[in-house]
C-alpha positions in Angstrom: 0.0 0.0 0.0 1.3 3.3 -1.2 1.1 5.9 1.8 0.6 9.5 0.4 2.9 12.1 1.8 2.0 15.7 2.0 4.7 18.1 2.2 4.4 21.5 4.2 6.7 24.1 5.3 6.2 26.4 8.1 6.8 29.7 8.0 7.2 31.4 11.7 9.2 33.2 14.2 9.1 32.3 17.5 8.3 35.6 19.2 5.0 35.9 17.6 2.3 34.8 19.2 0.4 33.7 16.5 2.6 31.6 14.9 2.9 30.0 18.4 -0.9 29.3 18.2 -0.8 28.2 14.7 2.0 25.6 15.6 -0.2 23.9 18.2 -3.4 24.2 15.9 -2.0 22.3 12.8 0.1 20.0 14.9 -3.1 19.0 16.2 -4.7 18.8 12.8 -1.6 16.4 11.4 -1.6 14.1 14.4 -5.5 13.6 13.0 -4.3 13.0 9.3 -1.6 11.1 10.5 -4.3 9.1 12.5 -6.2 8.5 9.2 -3.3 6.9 8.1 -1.8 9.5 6.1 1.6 11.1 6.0 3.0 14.8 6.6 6.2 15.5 6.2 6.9 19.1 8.1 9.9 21.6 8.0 10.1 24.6 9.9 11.2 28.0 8.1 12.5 30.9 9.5 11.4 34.5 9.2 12.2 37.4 11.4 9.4 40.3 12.4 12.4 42.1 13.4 15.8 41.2 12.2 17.3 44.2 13.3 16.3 43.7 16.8 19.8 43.6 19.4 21.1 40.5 19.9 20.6 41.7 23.6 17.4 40.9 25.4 15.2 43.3 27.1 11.3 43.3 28.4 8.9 42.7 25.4 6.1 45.6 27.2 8.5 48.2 27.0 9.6 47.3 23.5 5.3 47.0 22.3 4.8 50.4 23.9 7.7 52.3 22.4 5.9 50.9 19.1 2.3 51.1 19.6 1.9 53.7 22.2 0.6 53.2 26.3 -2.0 50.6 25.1 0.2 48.2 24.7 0.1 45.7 27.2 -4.1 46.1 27.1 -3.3 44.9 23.2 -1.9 42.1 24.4 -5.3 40.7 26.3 -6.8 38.4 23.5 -3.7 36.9 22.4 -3.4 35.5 25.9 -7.0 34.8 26.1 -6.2 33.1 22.9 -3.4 31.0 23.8 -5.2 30.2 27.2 -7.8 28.6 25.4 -5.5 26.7 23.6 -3.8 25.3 26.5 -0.7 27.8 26.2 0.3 30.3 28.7 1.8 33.7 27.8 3.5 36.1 30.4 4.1 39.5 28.4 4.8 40.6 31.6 8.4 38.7 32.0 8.8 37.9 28.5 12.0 39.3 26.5 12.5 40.8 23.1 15.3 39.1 21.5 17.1 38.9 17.7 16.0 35.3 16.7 18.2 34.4 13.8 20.1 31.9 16.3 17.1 30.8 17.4 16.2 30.0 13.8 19.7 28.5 13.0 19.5 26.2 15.9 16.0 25.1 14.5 17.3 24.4 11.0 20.0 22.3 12.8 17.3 20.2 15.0 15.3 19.8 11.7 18.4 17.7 9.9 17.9 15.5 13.6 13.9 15.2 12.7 13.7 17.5 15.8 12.5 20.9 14.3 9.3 20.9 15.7 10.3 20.2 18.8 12.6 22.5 18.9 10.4 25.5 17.9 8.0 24.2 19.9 10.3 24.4 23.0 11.6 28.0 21.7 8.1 29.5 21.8 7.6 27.8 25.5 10.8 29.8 26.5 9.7 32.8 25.1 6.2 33.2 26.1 6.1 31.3 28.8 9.2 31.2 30.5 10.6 34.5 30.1 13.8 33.1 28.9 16.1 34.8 26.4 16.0 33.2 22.6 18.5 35.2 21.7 21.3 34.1 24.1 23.9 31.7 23.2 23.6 30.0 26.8 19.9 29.9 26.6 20.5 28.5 23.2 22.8 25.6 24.4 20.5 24.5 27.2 17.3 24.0 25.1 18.6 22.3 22.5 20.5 20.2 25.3 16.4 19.3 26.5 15.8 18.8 22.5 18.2 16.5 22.6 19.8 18.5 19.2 23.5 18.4 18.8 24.4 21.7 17.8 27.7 22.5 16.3 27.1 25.8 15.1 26.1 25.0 11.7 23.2 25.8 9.9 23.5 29.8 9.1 23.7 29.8 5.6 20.9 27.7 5.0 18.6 30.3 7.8 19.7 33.7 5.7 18.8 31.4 2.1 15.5 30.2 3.3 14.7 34.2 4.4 15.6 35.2 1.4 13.2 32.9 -0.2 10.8 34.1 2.1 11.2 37.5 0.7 11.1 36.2 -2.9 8.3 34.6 -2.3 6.2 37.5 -1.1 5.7 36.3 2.2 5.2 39.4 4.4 3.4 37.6 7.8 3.3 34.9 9.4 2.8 32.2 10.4 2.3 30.5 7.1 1.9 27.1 5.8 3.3 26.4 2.4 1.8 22.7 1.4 3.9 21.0 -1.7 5.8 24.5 -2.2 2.4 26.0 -4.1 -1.0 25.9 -1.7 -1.1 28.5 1.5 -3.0 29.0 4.0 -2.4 32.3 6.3 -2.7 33.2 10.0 -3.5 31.2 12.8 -6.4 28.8 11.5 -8.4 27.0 13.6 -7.7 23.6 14.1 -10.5 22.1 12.0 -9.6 24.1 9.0 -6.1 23.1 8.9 -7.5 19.7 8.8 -9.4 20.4 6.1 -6.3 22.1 4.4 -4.3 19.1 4.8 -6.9 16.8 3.1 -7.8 18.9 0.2 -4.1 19.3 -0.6 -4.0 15.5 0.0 -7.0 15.3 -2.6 -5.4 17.4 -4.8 -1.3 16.4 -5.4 -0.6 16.4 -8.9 -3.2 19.0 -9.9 -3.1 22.8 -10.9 -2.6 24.7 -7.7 -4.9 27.4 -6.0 -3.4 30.0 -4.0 -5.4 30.0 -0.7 -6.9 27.5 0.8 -8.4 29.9 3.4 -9.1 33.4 4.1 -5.9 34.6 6.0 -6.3 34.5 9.8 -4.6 36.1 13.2 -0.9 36.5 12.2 1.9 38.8 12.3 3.7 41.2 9.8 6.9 42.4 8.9 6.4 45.5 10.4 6.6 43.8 14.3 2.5 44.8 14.4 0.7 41.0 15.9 -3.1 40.7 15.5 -3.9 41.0 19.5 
């Protein structure tokens, strides 16, 4: 019996919050196709909100406000509420900006183990739960030590080509999920229409491609501004 395998890449940073959502939503929707007895190959792609950010950390409020003015820890109120309902806790309150291209390096490392995932998974949890720094090497080194990733420093020329694709390919917010590298769907999608993503992709392999597969939901853009 042939098992069909459906391709999709994943297109996040991990100090947005609604690429954080979205990673738990369609993990959630691909254990269920997976259940169905399908297959879903996934690899984690990096893009930065903020690239120029300093590689040193400092409180995420202060950083929100100097952007979007007093209101912006009120902003941050349905994200949470979001995430809460989801099972995911997010403390703005201790959380830390940080530059995240090591972050992403060390998930396109994890992702050559079959740990990327994981490892992003594990990122967000330090970020937005935790409080922990992303962007610091010793942070770094202990979380992919929980991983289980052996990282040798490798991995940064691959993280600035797949941003430049990212670029080329228009993508201006995430997170987004790029099915067999020509069907997207936007935003953080609830669960059940993920799983309908994956299954009409499934349905449709081999065929012309549409370009959405859903009207965008909650994301982020390249501009730092999150959908709270």
């Amino acid at each position: 019996m042939v098992v069909l395998i459906v391709k999709v890449e994943i297109f996040s940073d991990v100090v947005c919050p609604w690429c954080y959502i979205g990673h738990v939503r369609f993990a959630r929707a691909a254990d269920r196709f997976r259940a169905g007895g399908g297959a879903i190959d996934v690899t984690m792609r990096p893009f930065q909100l903020d690239p120029g950010a300093p590689k040193e950390g400092e409180p995420v409020i202060p950083a929100l406000e100097r952007k979007f003015g007093p209101n912006a820890r009120q902003m941050t109120r349905r994200v949470i509420d979001t995430a809460a309902a989801e099972g995911l806790e997010m403390h703005y309150d201790k959380a830390l900006s940080a530059n995240t291209f090591e972050a992403h390096r060390l998930i396109e490392v994890a992702g050559r183990q079959g740990h990327g995932g994981e490892m992003a998974d594990r990122l967000f949890r330090a970020h937005f739960s935790e409080g922990l720094d992303v962007g610091d090497a010793d942070v770094l080194r202990g979380l992919a030590g929980e991983v289980g990733v052996a990282d040798g420093g490798q991995g940064a020329e691959e993280v600035r080509e797949q941003l430049g694709r990212a670029r080329a390919l228009g993508i201006s917010g995430v997170p987004l999920f790029l099915f067999e590298e020509k069907y997207a769907v936007s935003g953080a999608q609830p669960e059940e229409t993920f799983a309908a993503a994956i299954d009409e992709v499934a349905a449709r392999v081999g065929q012309k491609p549409i370009i959405r597969l859903a009207a965008p939901a909650d994301g982020c853009d390249d501009d730092g501004y999150c959908a709270v």
